[in-house]
Structure formats: structure tokens, C-alpha cells
N, C-alpha and C positions, 0 to 999 in steps of 0.2 A: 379489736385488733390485738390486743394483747392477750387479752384469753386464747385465741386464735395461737398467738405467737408461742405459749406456754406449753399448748399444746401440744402445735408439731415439735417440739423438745420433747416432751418428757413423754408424751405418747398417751394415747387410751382416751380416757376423761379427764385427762388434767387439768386444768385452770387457773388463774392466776390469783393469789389473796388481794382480793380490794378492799379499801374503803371509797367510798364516791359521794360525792355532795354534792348536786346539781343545785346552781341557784337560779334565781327567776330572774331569765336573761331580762324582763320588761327593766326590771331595779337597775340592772347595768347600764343597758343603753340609758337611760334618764340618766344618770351619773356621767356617761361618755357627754351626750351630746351637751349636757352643762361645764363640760372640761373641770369637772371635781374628781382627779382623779388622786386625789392624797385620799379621800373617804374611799373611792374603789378599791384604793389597796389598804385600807383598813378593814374592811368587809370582806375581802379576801383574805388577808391575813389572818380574821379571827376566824376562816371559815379553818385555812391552815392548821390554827392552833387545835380548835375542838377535832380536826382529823388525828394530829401527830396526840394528842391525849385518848384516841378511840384506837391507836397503838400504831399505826404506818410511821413509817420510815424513811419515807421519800415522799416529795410532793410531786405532782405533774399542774401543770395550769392546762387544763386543753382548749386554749385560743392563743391566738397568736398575740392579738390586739391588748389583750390584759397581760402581757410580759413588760409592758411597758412600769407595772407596779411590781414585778418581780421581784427585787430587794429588800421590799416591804415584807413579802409574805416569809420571802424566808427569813426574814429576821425575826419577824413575830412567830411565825412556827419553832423553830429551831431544831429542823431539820434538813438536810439536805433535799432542795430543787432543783429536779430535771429540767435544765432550760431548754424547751424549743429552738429557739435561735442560736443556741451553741448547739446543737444538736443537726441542726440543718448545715450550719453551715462545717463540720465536720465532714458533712455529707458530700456537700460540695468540695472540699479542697481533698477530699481521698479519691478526687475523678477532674484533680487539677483546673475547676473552675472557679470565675476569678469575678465574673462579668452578668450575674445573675438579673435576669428583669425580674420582680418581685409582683404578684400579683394577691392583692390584700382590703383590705379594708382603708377606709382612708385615714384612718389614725394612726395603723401599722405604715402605709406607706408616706405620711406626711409630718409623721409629730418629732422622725428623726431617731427615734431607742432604738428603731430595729437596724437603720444603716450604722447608726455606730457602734452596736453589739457586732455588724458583721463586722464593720472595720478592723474591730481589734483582731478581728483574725486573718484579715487582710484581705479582705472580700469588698468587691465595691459594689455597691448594689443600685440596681438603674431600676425608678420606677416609671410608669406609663404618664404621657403629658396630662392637662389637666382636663381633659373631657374625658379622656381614655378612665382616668381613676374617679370620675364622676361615675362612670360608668359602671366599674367594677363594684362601687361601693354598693351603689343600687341595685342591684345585679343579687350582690350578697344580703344587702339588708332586705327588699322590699320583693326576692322573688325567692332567693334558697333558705332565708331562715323563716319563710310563711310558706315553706314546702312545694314551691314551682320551681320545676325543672324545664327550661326551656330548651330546643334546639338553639334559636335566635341568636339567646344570651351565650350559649356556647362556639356558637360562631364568631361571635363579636371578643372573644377571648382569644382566639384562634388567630383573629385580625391584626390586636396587638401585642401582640407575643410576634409575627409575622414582620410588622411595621419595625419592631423593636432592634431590629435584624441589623437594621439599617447604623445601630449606635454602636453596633460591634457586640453584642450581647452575644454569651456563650449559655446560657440558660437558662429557663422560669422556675420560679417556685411560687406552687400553689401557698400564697403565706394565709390562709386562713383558712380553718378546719372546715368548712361548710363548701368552696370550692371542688373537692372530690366527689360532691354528688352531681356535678356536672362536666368536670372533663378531667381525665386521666392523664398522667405525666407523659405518657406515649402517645400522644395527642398532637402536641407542636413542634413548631418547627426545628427547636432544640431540645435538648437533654431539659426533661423536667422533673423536680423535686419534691415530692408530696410530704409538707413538712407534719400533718397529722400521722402519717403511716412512719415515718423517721424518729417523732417523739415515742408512738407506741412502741417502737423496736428499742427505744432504748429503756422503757421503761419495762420491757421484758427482760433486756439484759441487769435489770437491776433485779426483779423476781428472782432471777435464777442464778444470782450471783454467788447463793452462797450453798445453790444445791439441796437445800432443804428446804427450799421455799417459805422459810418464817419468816420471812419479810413481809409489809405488807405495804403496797402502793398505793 
């Protein structure tokens, strides 16, 4: 998405300067489900640091669920971090929504960083009851990140975003990057917010921030 987004800017073959470190999500999740998550974001953090030393200038996290150690990284990087969650919820208050259902993983939607990252900006965020985010979690862990795409399970998102309705909710946001291989924001019943497509936009406006693209993300 941000190559993408470099692109229709600057035209032609353009592309964006990365650095990328993909780690071996098996090492995360064993970290999540033990709740060690000061070593998560020490492992992220040193991944940070060897990036901002290979010369990038900006961090991006691309999960939702490890923003939860965000502070971490950028303290140990010490560089400037695109936050996801400010970044969505940017999204949300420049189209005056207030009343987001959140659809995530169950650490994003239970552990609490992410409702009071939105807080601060005045966003109150409603998550799904407690079968609904059984649901979701399994959904994301045990069928999109082992590369099943179901109809089913996208029905069954469609349900509670639907059900959601009922709490006064003004709109979803897909809160975990693995979600948009199964249903698009113009899907449900409300306004929805692809918070992976909203981080990469901002991390395009950070590429081309200064025109010359020597930045590197």
C-alpha cells in the first residue's frame, strides 16, 4: 500500500524507500499468549533500533495488537513512530465519529491500550460481547493468519457489526491488519475504517514529506 501510495504521487515507477523486518510471528504469539509482553516490546524495540541504525527515520508497527508495546519501541529506537491508533482515530474524528465498534484481536480489544489511546482523543470505542470477540479472535488467528478466507467467517462479522447497531455505534474499524483479506469497510452496516490502509497513508505522507524522498520508512 505504500509503494502503491508513492506511486500515484509521484508517478511512473516510483516507489517508496523501506527498510522492513518481518519477524517470526510463531515467537510473538508464544510471547502474547504467555502475557510477557515487556520482552515483546523489547524484541521489537531492538528490532526498531537495528532499523533506525540501517538509516529509516520513522518507525511503523504493522499490527494493531503490538501497539500495545509502542512506547517501548520508540524509546529504544529513537526515532519517530507512526502510531496506528492515532492514526485511525484521526480518521475517525475528521468524519465526526465518536462511537466506533472495533473489530480485533482479543488483546487489542480486551487488554484496554487501545480504548484509552482512543480516549485521549475523545473516541469511545465499543467492543463485541464476549462470544462475538471469541469469535473474531479465532477467525484472525486460527483461519486468516493460516491463509483461510472464508465466506462464513465473513458473514459472521457482518452479524456483529449489525447486532452492534443496537449500542448506538456510529462505525467499525477493521483493528487488525489480517481482517481486510476478508471484508472491506464498505461491507457493513456503518462507515468502516481499515486501520492497515490509514497507517499505510500516513506512512506515505511521511515518504513524501520532504519531496525528495530521502527518507526512509
Amino acid at each position: 500500500m505504500i509503494n502503491e501510495g508513492v506511486r500515484d504521487h509521484r508517478g511512473g515507477l516510483a516507489s517508496a524507500d523501506l527498510i522492513l523486518h518481518s519477524l517470526d510471528f510463531s515467537n510473538i504469539v508464544a510471547l502474547q499468549k504467555a502475557d510477557r509482553w515487556d520482552e515483546a516490546g523489547i524484541l521489537l524495540g531492538a528490532t526498531g533500533v537495528r532499523l533506525a541504525s540501517a538509516g529509516a527515520k520513522c518507525l511503523l508497527i504493522c499490527t494493531n495488537t503490538m501497539h500495545m508495546v509502542a512506547n517501548t519501541v520508540a524509546q529504544m529506537s529513537g526515532v519517530p513512530l507512526i502510531d496506528m491508533i492515532d492514526e485511525t482515530a484521526a480518521a475517525l474524528k475528521a468524519d465526526s465519529r465518536r462511537k466506533p465498534l472495533v473489530l480485533a484481536t482479543r488483546y487489542t480489544m480486551e487488554h484496554g491500550f487501545y480504548a484509552d489511546r482512543m480516549k485521549s482523543h475523545g473516541i469511545d470505542v465499543i467492543v463485541p460481547d464476549a462470544a462475538a470477540r471469541t469469535d473474531v479472535h479465532d477467525i484472525i488467528f486460527e483461519e486468516l493468519c493460516r491463509g483461510e478466507v472464508r465466506p462464513d467467517s465473513r458473514r459472521r462479522l457482518l452479524d456483529i457489526c449489525e447486532r452492534a447497531q443496537a449500542r448506538g455505534v456510529d462505525s467499525v474499524i477493521l483493528g487488525c491488519t489480517e481482517l481486510s483479506l476478508l471484508v472491506q469497510p464498505n461491507m457493513f452496516c456503518v462507515p468502516g475504517y481499515d486501520s492497515t490502509a490509514i497507517h499505510a497513508r500516513a506512512g506515505v505522507r511521511f515518504a513524501l514529506a520532504s519531496g525528495s524522498m530521502t527518507g526512509s520508512a
